[in-house]
N, C-alpha and C positions, 0 to 999 in steps of 0.2 A: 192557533195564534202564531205560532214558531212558523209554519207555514206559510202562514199570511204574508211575514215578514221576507221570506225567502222570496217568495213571491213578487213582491212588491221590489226587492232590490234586483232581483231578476228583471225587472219590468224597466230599473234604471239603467242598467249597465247596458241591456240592450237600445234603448235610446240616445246615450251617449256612444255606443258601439257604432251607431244609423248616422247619431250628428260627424263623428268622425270619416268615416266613410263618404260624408256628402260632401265633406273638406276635401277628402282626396279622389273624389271622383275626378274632377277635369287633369290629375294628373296622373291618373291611370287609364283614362281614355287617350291623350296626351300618347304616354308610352305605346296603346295600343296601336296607333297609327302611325305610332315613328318607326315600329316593328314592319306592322304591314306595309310600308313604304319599301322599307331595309328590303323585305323578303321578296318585294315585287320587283327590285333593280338585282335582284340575285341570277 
């Protein structure tokens, strides 16, 4: 039962952990091309 429940908020946190993550994707792709830009005028 106690397991279940670990389980089960394990299963939220990570979903909430994914919906965050899909918030910050375009500004971590974003960064990633303003690096590779940065590194290619270097």
């Amino acid at each position: 039962m106690l397991l279940l429940l670990f389980i089960h908020l394990l299963l939220i946190s990570l979903l909430s952990f994914l919906n965050l993550m899909n918030m910050l994707l375009p500004y971590i792709s974003y960064l990633f091309l303003f690096f590779l830009y940065y590194f290619s005028f270097l």
